[in-house]
C-alpha positions, 0 to 999 in steps of 0.5 A, spaced: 500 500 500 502 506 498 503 510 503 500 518 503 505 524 507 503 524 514 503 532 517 509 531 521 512 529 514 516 535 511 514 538 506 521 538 501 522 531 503 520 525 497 512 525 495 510 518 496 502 519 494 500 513 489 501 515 482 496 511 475 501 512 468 497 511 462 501 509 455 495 512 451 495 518 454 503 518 455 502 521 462 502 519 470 498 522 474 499 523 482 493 521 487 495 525 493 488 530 491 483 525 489 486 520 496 485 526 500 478 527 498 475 521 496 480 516 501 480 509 499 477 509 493 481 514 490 484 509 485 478 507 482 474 512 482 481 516 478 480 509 474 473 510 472 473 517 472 480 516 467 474 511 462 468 516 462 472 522 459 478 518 455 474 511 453 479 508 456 482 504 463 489 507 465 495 501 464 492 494 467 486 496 470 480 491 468 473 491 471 469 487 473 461 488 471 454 487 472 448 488 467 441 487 468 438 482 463 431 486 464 432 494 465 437 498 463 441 498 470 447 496 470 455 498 474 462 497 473 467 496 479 474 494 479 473 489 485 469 484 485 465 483 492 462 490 490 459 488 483 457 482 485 453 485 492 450 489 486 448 484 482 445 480 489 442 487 491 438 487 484 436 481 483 433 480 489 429 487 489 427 486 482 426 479 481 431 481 473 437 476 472 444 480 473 449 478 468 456 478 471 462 479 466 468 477 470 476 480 469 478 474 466 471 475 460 467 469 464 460 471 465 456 468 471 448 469 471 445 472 479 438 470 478 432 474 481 
């Protein structure tokens, strides 16, 4: 886990926020800003923010997703407990079938 300059670390010292590089984009981005307001989902809100503005993930970053078979809902996590309370969540709310596209390209069905 990277570790995030504390306030009783000097401010000349080294800076240790968590950074994401994109090939495409030819850039790299430090998260300390996005760590301190968003905490820790700072790299995966950055990751799904990067795909909405760009159509693309930065390097390595893979989702996990669930569609719903009957509506129009769906989400896109990077972990897989989340996608996957979703799917459960709409299913059993709805009684709709939920899709679940693992990183790997396995489709799994939570049925409702």
């Amino acid at each position: 886990m990277a570790r995030v300059n504390g306030p009783d670390d000097s401010l000349d010292g080294p800076n240790n926020s968590p950074t994401v590089t994109c090939r495409r984009c030819d850039r790299e981005w430090d998260l300390g800003e996005e760590l301190s307001a968003v905490g820790n989902q700072a790299f995966e809100q950055f990751a799904l923010d990067h795909r909405r503005h760009t159509g693309h993930f930065p390097d390595g970053i893979e989702t996990w997703r669930a569609v719903c078979r009957h509506c129009t809902e769906q989400t896109e996590r990077l972990e897989e407990g989340a996608v996957r309370r979703w799917a459960q969540t709409h299913a059993r709310h709805t009684a709709h079938d939920v899709a679940l596209h693992t990183t790997d390209g396995e489709t799994t069905l939570i049925e409702g």
